[in-house]
C-alpha positions as CSV (number, residue, x, y, z in Angstrom):
1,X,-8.1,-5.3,-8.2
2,X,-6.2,-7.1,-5.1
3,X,-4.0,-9.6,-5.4
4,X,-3.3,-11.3,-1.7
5,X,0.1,-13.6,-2.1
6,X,0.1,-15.6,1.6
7,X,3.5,-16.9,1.1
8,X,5.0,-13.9,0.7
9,X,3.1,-11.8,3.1
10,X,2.6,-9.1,-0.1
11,X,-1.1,-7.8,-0.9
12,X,-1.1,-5.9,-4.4
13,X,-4.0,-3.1,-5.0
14,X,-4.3,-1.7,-8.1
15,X,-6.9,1.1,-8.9
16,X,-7.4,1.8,-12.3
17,X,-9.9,5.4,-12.6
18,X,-8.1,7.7,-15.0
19,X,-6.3,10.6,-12.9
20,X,-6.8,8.9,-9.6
21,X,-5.0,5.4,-10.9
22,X,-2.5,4.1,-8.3
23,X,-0.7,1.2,-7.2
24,X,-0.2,-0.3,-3.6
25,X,1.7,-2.7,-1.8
26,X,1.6,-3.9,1.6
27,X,4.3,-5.7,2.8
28,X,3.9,-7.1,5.8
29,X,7.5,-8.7,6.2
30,X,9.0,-5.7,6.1
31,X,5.8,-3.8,8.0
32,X,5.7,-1.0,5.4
33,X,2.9,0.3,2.5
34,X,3.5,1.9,0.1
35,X,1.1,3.9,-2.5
36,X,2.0,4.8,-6.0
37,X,0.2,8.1,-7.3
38,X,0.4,7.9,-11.0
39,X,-1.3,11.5,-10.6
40,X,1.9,12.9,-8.8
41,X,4.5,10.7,-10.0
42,X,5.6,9.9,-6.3
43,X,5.8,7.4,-4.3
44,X,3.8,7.9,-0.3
45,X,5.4,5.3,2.4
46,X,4.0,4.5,5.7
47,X,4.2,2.4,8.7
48,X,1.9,-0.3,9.1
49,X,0.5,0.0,12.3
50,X,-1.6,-2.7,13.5
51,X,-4.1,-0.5,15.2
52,X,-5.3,1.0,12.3
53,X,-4.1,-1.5,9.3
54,X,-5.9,-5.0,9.0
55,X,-3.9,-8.3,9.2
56,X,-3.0,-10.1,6.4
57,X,-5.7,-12.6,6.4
58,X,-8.2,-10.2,7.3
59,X,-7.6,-8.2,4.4
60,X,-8.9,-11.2,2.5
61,X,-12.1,-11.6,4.0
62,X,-12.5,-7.6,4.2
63,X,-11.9,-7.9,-0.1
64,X,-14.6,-10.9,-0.1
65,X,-17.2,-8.7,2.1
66,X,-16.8,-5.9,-0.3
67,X,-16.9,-7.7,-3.4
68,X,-20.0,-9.8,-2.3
69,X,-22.2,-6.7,-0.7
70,X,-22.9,-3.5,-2.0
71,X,-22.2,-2.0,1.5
72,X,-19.1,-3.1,4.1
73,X,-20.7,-2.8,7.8
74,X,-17.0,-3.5,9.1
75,X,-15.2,-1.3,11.3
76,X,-12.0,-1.8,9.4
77,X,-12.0,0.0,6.5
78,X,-8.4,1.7,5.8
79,X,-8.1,5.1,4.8
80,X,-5.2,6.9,4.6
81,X,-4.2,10.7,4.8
82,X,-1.3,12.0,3.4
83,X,0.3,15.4,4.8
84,X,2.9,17.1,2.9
85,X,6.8,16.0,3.4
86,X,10.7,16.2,2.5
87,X,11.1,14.3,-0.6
88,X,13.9,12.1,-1.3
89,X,14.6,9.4,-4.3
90,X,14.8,5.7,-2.5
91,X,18.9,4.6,-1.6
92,X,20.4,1.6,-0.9
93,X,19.7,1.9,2.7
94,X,15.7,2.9,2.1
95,X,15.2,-0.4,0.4
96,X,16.8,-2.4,2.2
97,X,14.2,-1.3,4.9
98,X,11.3,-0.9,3.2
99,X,12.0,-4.7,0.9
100,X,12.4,-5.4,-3.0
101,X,8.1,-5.0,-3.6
102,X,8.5,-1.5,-2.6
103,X,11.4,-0.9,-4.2
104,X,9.9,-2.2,-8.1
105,X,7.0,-0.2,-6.9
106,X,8.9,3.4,-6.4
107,X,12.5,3.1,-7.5
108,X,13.5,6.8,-9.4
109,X,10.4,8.7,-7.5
110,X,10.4,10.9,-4.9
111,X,9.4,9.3,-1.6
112,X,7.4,10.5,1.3
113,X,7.2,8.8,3.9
């Protein structure tokens, strides 16, 4: 499921399949996702590049286009690739940065960012 909230510039995604269940915020204010692996109890951060990550309102209509047709001819689909990383559980200063969505989201896991 997504949840867009405009006002707040935040877009909720939760996937819900078992051992691949996660949970992911993008938080545009603060120009930072972050993905929740319930899999690896960790918590995966990255920069939202606007190259490679849609804007806000065309997230929407990228959800609508996928809900309404059983295959999205649109160049911006998102994928993401995570490499292996230093670890480190989220401080004052990390949250501050990356905004209080992504904090609730990861607070006591191990970040990679």
């Amino acid at each position: 499921t997504m949840t867009i909230h405009s006002e707040e510039h935040i877009v909720d995604v939760h996937v819900r399949s078992g051992v691949y269940s996660s949970d992911t915020i993008f938080d545009y204010t603060h120009g930072y996702i972050a993905t929740r692996l319930f899999s690896r109890n960790a918590c995966f951060i990255l920069k939202i590049k606007k190259e490679y990550i849609p804007e806000l309102r065309e997230i929407g209509r990228l959800a609508f286009e996928r809900q309404t047709m059983m295959d999205v001819y649109s160049p911006n689909n998102v994928w993401a690739q995570f490499q292996a990383g230093n670890s480190r559980i989220g401080n004052l200063k990390d949250w501050i940065l990356y905004g209080k969505h992504i904090e609730n989201l990861c607070t006591g896991l191990p970040l990679y960012k």
